[in-house]
Structures are given as structure tokens and as C-alpha cells.
C-alpha positions in Angstrom: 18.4 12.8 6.3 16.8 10.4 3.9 15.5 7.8 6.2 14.8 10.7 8.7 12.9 12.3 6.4 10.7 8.7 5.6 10.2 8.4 9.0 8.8 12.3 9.6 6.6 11.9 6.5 5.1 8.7 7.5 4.5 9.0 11.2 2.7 12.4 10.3 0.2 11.1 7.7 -0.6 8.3 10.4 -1.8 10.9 13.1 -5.5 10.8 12.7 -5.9 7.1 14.3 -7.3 8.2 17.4 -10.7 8.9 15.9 -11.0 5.3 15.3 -10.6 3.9 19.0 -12.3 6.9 20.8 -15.6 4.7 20.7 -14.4 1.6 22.4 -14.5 3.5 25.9 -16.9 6.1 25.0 -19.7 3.2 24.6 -18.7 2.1 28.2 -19.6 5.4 30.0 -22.9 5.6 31.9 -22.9 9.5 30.8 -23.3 8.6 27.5 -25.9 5.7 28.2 -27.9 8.4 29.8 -27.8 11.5 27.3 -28.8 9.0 24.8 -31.2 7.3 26.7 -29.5 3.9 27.4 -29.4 2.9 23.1 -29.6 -0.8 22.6 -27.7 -3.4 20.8 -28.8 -2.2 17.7 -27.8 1.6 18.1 -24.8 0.9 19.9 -23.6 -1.0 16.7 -25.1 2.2 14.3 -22.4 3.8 16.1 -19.5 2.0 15.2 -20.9 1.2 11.6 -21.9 4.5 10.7 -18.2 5.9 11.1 -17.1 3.0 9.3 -19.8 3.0 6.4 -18.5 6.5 6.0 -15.1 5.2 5.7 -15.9 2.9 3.1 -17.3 5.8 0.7 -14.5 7.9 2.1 -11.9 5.3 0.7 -14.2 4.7 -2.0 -13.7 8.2 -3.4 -10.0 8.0 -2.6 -9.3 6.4 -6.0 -10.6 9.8 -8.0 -9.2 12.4 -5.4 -6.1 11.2 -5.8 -5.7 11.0 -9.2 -6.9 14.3 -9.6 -5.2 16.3 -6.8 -2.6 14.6 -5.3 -1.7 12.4 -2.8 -1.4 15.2 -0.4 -4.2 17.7 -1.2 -6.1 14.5 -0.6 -4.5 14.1 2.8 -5.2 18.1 4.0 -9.1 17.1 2.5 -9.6 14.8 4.8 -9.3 17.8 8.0 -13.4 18.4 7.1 -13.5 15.8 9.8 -13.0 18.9 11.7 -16.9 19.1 11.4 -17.4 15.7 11.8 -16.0 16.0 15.4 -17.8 19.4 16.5 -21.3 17.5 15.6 -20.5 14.5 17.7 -19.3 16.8 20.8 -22.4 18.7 20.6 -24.8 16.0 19.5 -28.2 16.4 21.4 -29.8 13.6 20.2 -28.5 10.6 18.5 -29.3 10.9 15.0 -27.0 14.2 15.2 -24.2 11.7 16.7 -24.9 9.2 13.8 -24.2 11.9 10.8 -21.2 13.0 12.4 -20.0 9.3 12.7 -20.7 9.5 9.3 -18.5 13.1 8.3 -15.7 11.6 10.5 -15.4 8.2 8.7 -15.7 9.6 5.4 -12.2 11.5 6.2 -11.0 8.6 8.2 -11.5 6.8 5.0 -10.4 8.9 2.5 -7.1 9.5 4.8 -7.0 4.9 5.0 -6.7 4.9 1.4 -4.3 8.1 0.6 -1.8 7.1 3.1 -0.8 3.5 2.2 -0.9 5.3 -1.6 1.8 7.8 -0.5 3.8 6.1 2.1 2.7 2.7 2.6 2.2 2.0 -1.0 6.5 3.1 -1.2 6.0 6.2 -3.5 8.2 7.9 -0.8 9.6 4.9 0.7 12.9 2.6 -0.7 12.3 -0.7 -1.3 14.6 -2.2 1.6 12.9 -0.8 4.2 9.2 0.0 2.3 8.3 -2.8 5.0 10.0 -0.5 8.0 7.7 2.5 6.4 4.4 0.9 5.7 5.0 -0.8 9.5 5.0 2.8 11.2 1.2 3.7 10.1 0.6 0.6 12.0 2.2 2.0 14.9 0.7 5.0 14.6 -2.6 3.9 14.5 -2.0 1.3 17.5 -0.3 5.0 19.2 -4.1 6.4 18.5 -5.7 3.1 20.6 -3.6 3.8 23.6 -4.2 7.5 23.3 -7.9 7.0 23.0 -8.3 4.5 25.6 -6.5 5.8 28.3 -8.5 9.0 27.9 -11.4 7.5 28.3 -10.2 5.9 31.2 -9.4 9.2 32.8 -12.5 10.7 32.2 -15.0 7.8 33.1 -14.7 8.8 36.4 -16.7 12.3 35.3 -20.3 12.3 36.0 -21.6 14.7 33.7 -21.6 14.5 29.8 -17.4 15.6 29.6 -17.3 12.5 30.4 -17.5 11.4 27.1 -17.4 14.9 25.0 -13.9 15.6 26.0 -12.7 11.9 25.0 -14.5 12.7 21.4 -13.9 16.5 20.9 -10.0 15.8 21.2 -10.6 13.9 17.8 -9.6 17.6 16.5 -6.1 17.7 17.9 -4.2 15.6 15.2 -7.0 16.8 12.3 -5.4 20.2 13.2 -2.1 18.9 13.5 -2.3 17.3 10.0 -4.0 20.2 9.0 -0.7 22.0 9.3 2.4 19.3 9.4 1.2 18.7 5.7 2.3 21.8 4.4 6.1 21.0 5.0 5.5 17.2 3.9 6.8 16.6 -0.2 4.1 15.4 -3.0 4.7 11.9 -4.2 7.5 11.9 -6.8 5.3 8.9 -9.0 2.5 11.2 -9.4 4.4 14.0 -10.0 5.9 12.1 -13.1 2.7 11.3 -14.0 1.2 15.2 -14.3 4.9 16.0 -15.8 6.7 17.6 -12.9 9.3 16.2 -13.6 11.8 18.5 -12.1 9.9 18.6 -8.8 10.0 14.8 -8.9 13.6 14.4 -9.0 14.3 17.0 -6.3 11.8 15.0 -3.9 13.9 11.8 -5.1 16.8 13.7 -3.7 15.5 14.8 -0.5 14.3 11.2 0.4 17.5 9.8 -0.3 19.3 12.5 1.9 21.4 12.8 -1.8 24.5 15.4 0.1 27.4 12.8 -1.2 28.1 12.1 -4.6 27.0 8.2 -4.2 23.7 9.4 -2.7 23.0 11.5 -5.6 23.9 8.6 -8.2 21.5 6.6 -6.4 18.8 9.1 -6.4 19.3 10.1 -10.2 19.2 6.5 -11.2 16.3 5.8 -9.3 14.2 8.7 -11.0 15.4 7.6 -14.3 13.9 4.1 -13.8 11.3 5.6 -12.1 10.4 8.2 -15.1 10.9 5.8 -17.8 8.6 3.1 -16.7 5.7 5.7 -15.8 5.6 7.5 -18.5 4.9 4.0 -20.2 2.2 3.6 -18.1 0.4 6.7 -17.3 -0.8 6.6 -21.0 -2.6 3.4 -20.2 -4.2 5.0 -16.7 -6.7 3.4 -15.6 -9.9 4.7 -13.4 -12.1 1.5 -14.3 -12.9 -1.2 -11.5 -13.5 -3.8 -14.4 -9.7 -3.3 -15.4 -8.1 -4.9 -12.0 -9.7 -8.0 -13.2 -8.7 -8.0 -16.9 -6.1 -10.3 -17.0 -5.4 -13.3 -15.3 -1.8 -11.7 -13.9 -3.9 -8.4 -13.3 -7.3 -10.4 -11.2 -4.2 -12.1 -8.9 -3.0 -8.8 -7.7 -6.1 -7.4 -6.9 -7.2 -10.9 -5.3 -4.6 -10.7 -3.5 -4.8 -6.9 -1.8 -8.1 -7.2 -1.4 -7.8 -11.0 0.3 -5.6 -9.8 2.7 -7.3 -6.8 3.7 -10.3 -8.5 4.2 -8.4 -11.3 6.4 -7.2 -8.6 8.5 -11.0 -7.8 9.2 -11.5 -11.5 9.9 -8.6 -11.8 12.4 -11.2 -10.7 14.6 -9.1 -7.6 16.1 -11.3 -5.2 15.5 -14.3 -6.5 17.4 -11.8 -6.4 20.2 -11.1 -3.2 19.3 -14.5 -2.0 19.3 -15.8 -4.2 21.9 -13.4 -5.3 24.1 -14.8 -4.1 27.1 -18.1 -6.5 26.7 -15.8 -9.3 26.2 -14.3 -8.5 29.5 -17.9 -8.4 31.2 -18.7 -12.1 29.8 -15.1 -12.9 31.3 -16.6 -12.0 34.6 -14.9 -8.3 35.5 -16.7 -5.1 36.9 -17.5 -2.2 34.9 -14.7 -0.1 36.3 -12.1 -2.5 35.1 -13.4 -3.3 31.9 -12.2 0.4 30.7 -8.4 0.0 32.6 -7.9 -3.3 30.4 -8.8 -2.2 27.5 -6.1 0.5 28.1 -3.3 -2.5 28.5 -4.9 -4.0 25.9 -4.1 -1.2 23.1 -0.9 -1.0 24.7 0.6 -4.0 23.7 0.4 -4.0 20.4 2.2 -1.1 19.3 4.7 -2.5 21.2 5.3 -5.7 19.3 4.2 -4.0 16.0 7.8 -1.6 16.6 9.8 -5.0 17.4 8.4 -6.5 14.1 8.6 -3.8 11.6 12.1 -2.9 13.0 14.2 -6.1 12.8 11.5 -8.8 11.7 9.0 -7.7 8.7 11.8 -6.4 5.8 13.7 -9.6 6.7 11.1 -12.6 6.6 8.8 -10.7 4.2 5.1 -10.7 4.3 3.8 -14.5 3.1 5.3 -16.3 6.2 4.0 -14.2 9.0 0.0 -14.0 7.3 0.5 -17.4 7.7 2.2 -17.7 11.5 -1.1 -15.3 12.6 -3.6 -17.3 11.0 -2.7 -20.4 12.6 -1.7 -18.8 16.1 -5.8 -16.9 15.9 -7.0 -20.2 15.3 -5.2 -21.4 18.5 -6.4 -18.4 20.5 -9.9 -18.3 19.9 -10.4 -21.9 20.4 -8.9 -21.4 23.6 -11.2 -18.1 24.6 -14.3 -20.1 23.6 -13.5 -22.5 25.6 -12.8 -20.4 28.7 -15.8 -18.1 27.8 -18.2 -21.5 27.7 -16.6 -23.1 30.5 -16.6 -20.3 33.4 -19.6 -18.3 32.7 -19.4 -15.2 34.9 -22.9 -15.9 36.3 -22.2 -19.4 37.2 -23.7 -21.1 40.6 -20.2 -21.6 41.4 -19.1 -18.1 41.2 -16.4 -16.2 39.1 -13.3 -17.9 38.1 -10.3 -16.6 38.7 -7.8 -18.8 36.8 -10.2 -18.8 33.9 -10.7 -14.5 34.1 -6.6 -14.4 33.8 -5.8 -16.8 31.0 -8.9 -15.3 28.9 -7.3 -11.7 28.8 -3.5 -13.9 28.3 -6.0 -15.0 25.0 -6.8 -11.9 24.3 -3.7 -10.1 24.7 -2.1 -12.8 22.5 -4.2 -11.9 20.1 -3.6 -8.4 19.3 0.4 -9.4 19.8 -0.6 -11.7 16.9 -2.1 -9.6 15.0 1.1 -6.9 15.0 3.3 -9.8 14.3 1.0 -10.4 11.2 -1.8 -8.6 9.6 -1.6 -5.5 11.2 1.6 -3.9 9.1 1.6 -6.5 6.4 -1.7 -6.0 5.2 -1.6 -2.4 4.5 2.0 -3.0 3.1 1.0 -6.3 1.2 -2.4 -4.5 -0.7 -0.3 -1.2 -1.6 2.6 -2.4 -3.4 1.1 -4.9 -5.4 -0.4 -2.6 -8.3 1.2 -1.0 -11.4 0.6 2.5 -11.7 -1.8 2.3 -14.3 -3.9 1.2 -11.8 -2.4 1.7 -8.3 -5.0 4.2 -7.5 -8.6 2.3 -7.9 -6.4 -0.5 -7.1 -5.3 0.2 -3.9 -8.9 1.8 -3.2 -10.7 -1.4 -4.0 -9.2 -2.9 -1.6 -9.0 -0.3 1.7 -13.1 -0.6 0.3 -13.2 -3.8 0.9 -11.8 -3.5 4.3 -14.2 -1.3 5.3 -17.2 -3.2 3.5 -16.6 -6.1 6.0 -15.5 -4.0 9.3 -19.0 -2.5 8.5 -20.3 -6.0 8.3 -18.7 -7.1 11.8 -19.1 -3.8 13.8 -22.7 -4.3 13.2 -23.5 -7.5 14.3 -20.9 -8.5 16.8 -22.9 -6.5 19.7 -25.9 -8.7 18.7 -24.2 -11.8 18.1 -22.3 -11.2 21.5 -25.6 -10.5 23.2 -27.6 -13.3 21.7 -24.7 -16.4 21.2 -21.7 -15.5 23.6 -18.9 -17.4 23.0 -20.2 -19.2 19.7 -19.3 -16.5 17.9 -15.9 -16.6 18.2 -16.2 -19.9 15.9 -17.1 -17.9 13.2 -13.3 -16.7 13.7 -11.6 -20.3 14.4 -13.0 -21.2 10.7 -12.4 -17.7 8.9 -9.1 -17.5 9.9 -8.3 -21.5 8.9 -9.4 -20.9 5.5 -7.9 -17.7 5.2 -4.4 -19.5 6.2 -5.4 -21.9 3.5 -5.5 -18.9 0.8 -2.5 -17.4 1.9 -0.4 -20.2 1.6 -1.6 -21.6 -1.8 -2.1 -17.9 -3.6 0.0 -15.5 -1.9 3.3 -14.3 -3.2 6.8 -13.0 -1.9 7.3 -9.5 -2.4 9.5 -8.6 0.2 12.5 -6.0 -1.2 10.6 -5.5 -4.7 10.4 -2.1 -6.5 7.2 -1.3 -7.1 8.2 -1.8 -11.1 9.2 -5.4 -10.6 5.9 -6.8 -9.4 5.1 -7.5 -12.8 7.7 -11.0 -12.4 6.0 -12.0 -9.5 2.7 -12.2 -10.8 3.4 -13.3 -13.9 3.8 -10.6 -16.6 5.6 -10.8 -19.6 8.7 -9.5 -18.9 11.7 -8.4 -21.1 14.4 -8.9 -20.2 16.8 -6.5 -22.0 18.0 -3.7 -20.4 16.8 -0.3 -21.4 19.8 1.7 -22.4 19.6 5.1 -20.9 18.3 3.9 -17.5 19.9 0.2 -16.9 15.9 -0.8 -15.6 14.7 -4.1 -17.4 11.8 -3.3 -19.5 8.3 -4.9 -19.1 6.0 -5.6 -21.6 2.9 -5.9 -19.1 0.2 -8.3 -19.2 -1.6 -5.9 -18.1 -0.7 -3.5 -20.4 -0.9 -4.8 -23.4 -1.0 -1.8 -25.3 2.4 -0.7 -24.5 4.9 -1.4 -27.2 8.6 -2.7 -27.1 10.8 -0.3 -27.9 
């Protein structure tokens, strides 16, 4: 039952990924263009910022809520998005649209942060296959895309406003269905320790090791001993202070770290196909009513790889070589776009270009195969297991922050840029992801197969090396820590 079990619990937390590609199709619809009276560049983009500046305060506050209640009281929070929703179904105007943008990313945000912190960041997950766990709130959240798009295909075809109310108001289905799955879903066993449940920590242990035979039950008990003994080190030492993820140099190269490769993730460039694919399509040369059917494939395909990667590929080859693999291979297909974009402009004397329409959606579909061969799972794995627990909270919510911060940044101005530069901005991506591939190679490190406890090696802690009697774990004398004493 114990990988079952991993499997239920992670899938679940993931659900609420559809609110995040509901807008891509949405923005599309000539029902929406008219109830809004046609909103230009500038609005359009409010409308994809706005639900992500929410989700940057939502992940923002992620660090304190979860501290303070729990990984999964912070989870059922995050169903006020429930109102979110209702104001952008019945939204007569588009500043009532824009605050419930706004409600929904703030739980959209909040729920980013809490579930890489419970699943993603391995307090429910085994080492071995933390990369297998982490990789399935990827899939989920690429399940969302296909869910949302091909909804809004569907209902395109509507002439009235349900055209795009329906595509939006279904936002509520997994809010309620994460609403009530959470109930039967366990607390983390690391923050239990750390409020002094012990007891209910071990029996979780149990259940997520499916402990029924004696050697699954050794396994489990060991594992809580370790667990419980370096904890209760560090919970004395907890920290809620930003200024303490850059206190040491071991410490600063964590939080570089989660917080570089969320940020690449943002610069892969994904998202503005994400958000708006559909205009890239247009500048490729297709109708209206195909840009919509493509952008279904598109989502399609990868979830698909992403399940082929974090299945047989990601716990075996680790995270450093395949950050690097997808920066090079964006470099590669963005040059190429650019250069199909610039050569066979849709409005050219000469007429569209067939050969030229095909191989730019090959690019783009490349892309987001890429991108769940790289980035997509290993980011949210990569910045969640990085921290100690002193500081895994603000840690890890620093960094889903800074993720936000920059999709803000991009949802904004890609519209305009699009609008106003056309292919030239893809070059912004050709150099972000080159340096980021430079980064990732020089300052990333392996961490494939690590307890969370044994970061501290990688990065450069003082460790020490003698066992600790009772519990066979080797005891650290953090750098980060420095207060803790040898015992």
C-alpha cells in the first residue's frame, strides 16, 4: 500500500491545475472579446498577471501558514478560491474579472508552495522514488492544461457568454474535490515531529511504507528514528527569517539554487506558450478556429512525456543532467521558430507557407516535450528538497515567490512584446536559456536519491561523521546551524 498510498496523496494535492490553463482559450473567444468590450494588449495581459500576482502573495504567505497550521490545513485553505471562481463567472465588468483573478491566484499560490512542501518536497515521499512523486504534480498540472483546453475548445463554438463562463466556472470542480479528498489524506510526519506528535508521526511513517511485514515495519521505525532525532535538532533553531537562507555560504547555495531553477523554468519560455499559444499560432499563419484545436494537442503532449520521464528516466539520471539537456535543446528550438516566424510572415505577398506553418508547431511542440524532459518535474523537485528543516518552509516559499515574481513579469509583457516585435522576442529566450545552461552546469548539484537530512554533504556542511547510537543516522553539525551542539 505504501507507494499506493504516495501516489493517491500526491495526485490529489495536484488537482487544482486547471485554473491555471483555463485562460489560454478563454482569451481566444469572441464572447469574451465582446462582454468586455474587445480589452487590448494591455488588459488582456492584467488578466493573466493579476492571477499570477495573486499567486505570488498566495505563495508568499505559504511560508507562515504552514508553519502554523500544517501542511494540510494549508491545502483545504486554499478552497476560498471557491469565491475567486463565482466572481469571474459572474463578472459584469472587467475590474470584477480582475479581483477574482486576483482571489483565485492567491489560492493557486498558496496551494504552489504547500504541495511541493508536503509531497514534492519528500515529507511523504521515499527518497528512491521522491523524483517519481514530485514528477506526478507535474502531470497533474499538464492533466489540468488538456482539461482546460479542450473545454474551451468545446465551448468556442457557443455564441453567447457560456462560451466562456462554463470553461471558467468549472474551476470549482477540483476546489470541491480537494475540498473533500483532503480529509482522508495524512499530515506530514516532519511537521508533526516538529509540533511533538510524535506518535501520530510514526503511524503516518507506517502507512506510507505499507509497514504489514516485519521488514516493512523495521524500515518504517528506523526511518522515524532518524527522522525524529535530526528534527528535533533543528526545529529549536526554526527559522521564519528571509535574511537566514543567505547566512552562510553553504546556506546562500541552497537557496541560489531553488530559487535559480525556478526561475529558469519561467525563462524556458513555456509559459508564454501556455498562456499565449494561440497568438503564436496566428503569427504562424492559422485561422482563428484552429488556433484553439492546437493548443489542445499542444497541452496534450506534455503530460505524455512528463509520465515517460518521471517513470523510468528522472530517479535514474537525477536532476543536473536533464536542466542541462533542456537548456540547450530550447536554445536550438527557439532559434529555429524565429527563424520560421521572420522568414514566412503569415501576411506575406507570397502567401502562407505551408512547410514553414508545420515545422513551427514541430518547434513548438518540441518545446513543451523539452520542457517535461527537463524543468517541468525537476524544478519543483530540485527547489523542495534542497532545504533543512530549520528553514524548509520560507525556503521553499522564497523560491515558488520567485517563480511567480517573474511569470508575473512575462505574462505581462509578452502580449505587447508579441504585438509590437514578433519573432524578436523569442531571442530574449535563445540568450536566457544559454546562460541559464551556463549556471546549471557550473553551480548545480546532484541530489538524486538523497534524504532530505543528507543535503547538508552536498552543499558543504560540516558533517560528522560518527554514527548516532540509538538511530544508526550520521550526525550533522550544520553550517547552517551553528548553534546546534555535538552530542
Amino acid at each position: 500500500m505504501g507507494l499506493a498510498f504516495n501516489i493517491f496523496a500526491t495526485a490529489f494535492c495536484s488537482i487544482g491545475s486547471y485554473d491555471s490553463g483555463v485562460i489560454s482559450s478563454v482569451l481566444t473567444m469572441k464572447s469574451f472579446g465582446r462582454h468586455f468590450h474587445q480589452p487590448n494588449d494591455n488588459i488582456v495581459g492584467a488578466v493573466v498577471s493579476t492571477f499570477n500576482g495573486g499567486c505570488f502573495f498566495g505563495a508568499a504567505a505559504g511560508g507562515w501558514l504552514n508553519d502554523r497550521l500544517g501542511r494540510r490545513l494549508s491545502i483545504q485553505a486554499c478552497n476560498y478560491n471557491l469565491v475567486g471562481v463565482a466572481l469571474q463567472t459572474a463578472a459584469p465588468n472587467m475590474a470584477c474579472m480582475l479581483v477574482g483573478r486576483i482571489i483565485g491566484g492567491l489560492a493557486i499560490g498558496l496551494l504552489s508552495m504547500t504541495v511541493p512542501l508536503y509531497n514534492a518536497s519528500t515529507e511523504i515521499a521515499p527518497p528512491k522514488i521522491r523524483g517519481f512523486i514530485v514528477g506526478l504534480s507535474q502531470q497533474m498540472l499538464g492533466i489540468g492544461f488538456i482539461v482546460a483546453n479542450w473545454v474551451g475548445f468545446g465551448t468556442q463554438f457557443m455564441a453567447t457568454d457560456a462560451a466562456w463562463q462554463i470553461p471558467i466556472s468549472l474551476q470549482m470542480v477540483p476546489a470541491f474535490l480537494l475540498l473533500v479528498g483532503i480529509q482522508f489524506l495524512p499530515q506530514s510526519p516532519r511537521w508533526l515531529i516538529e509540533i511533538g506528535r510524535d506518535e501520530e508521526a510514526h503511524k503516518v511513517i507506517r502507512r506510507l511504507h505499507g509497514a504489514k511485514a516485519d521488514v516493512q515495519a523495521h524500515q518504517a521505525d528506523e526511518e522515524f528514528q532518524e527522522m525524529a532525532a535530526i528534527i528535533k535538532a533543528e526545529v529549536a533553531v526554526r527559522s521564519r527569517n528571509v535574511m537566514d537562507l543567505f547566512r552562510t555560504r553553504a546556506m546562500a547555495h541552497r537557496t541560489l539554487v531553488a530559487v535559480g531553477v525556478q526561475v529558469f523554468g519561467q525563462f524556458t519560455g513555456i509559459n508564454v506558450i501556455n498562456y499565449y499559444g494561440p497568438r503564436i499560432y496566428s503569427s504562424l499563419g492559422f485561422s482563428s478556429g484552429s488556433v484553439v484545436l492546437i493548443q489542445g494537442l499542444f497541452s496534450a503532449a506534455g503530460p505524455i512525456t512528463n509520465f515517460f520521464f518521471i517513470t523510468l528516466v528522472i530517479d535514474r539520471v537525477g536532476r543536473r543532467k536533464p536542466l542541462i539537456f533542456g537548456c540547450i535543446a530550447l536554445v536550438a528550438l527557439f532559434s529555429i521558430l524565429a527563424a520560421i516566424i521572420a522568414s514566412f510572415p503569415p501576411d506575406a505577398a507570397a502567401g502562407i507557407n505551408h512547410a514553414g506553418q508545420r515545422a513551427g508547431i514541430a518547434m513548438i511542440f518540441l518545446m513543451t516535450i523539452v520542457f517535461s524532459l527537463s524543468f517541468g518535474p525537476v524544478s519543483w523537485v530540485l527547489a523542495a528538497e534542497v532545504f533543512p528543516t530549520a528553514t524548509r518552509s520560507i525556503g521553499t516559499s522564497v523560491a515558488t515567490c520567485s517563480n511567480w515574481a517573474f511569470n508575473v513579469m512575462l505574462s505581462q509583457v509578452s502580449p505587447i512584446a508579441m504585438a509590437n516585435i514578433g519573432w524578436k522576442f523569442y531571442i530574449l529566450f535563445i540568450v536566457l536559456n544559454t546562460v541559464d545552461g551556463g549556471i546549471v552546469y557550473a553551480f548545480f548539484p546532484e541530489t538524486k536519491g538523497l534524504a532530505l537530512e543528507q543535503m547538508a554533504e552536498v552543499f558543504g556542511d560540516a558533517v560528522d561523521v560518527k554514527a548516532a547510537p540509538t538511530t544508526g543516522v550520521a550526525r550533522r553539525i550544520s553550517a547552517d546551524n551553528p548553534s546546534l551542539e555535538k552530542a
